[in-house]
C-alpha positions in Angstrom: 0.0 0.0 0.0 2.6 2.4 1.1 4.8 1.1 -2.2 1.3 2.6 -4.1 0.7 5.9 -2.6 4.6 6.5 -2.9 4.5 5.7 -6.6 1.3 7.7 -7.5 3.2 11.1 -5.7 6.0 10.5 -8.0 3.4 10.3 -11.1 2.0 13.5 -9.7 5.4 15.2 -9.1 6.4 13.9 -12.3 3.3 15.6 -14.4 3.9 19.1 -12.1 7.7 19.4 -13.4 6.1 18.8 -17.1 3.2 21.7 -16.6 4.5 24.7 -18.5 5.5 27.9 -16.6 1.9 29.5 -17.3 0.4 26.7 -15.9 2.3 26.3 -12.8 1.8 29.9 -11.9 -1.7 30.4 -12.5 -2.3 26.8 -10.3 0.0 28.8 -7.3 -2.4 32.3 -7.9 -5.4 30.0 -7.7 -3.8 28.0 -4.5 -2.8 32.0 -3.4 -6.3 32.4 -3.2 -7.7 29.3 -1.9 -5.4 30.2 1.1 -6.3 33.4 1.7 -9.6 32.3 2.1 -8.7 29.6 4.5 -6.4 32.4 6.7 -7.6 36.1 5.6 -4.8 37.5 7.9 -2.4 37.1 5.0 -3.8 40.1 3.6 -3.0 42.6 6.9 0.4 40.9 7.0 1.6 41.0 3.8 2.2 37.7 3.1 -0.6 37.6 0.0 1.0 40.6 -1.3 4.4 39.7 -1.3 3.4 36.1 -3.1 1.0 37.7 -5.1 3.6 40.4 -6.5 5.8 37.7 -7.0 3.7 35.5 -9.0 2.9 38.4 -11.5 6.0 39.0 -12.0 7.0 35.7 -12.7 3.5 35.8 -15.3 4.8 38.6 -17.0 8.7 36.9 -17.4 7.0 34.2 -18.9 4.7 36.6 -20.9 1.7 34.5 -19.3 -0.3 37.8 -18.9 
């Protein structure tokens, strides 16, 4: 069982590294959000703002935006 789960989280990690730039960074702004939802003091402490920032600029290096 543990041989399984181990395998099927190297598939997944496998098909992350394969996920184009765009992809990856619009999956960590949706997961940005998500979060914030789950802890809204990320947006008095700066933490969403310094990720989101981040992000976009990575979006607009890989001319995702």
């Amino acid at each position: 069982m543990r041989v399984r789960a181990a395998l099927s989280l190297a598939a997944l990690a496998l098909l992350t590294a394969c996920a184009s730039p765009c992809d990856r960074i619009r999956d960590d702004l949706r997961q940005l959000n998500a979060d914030t939802v789950r802890d809204p003091a990320m947006l008095t402490d700066g933490r969403y703002l310094t990720r989101f920032q981040d992000l976009t600029a990575q979006g607009i290096e890989h001319s995702c935006f």
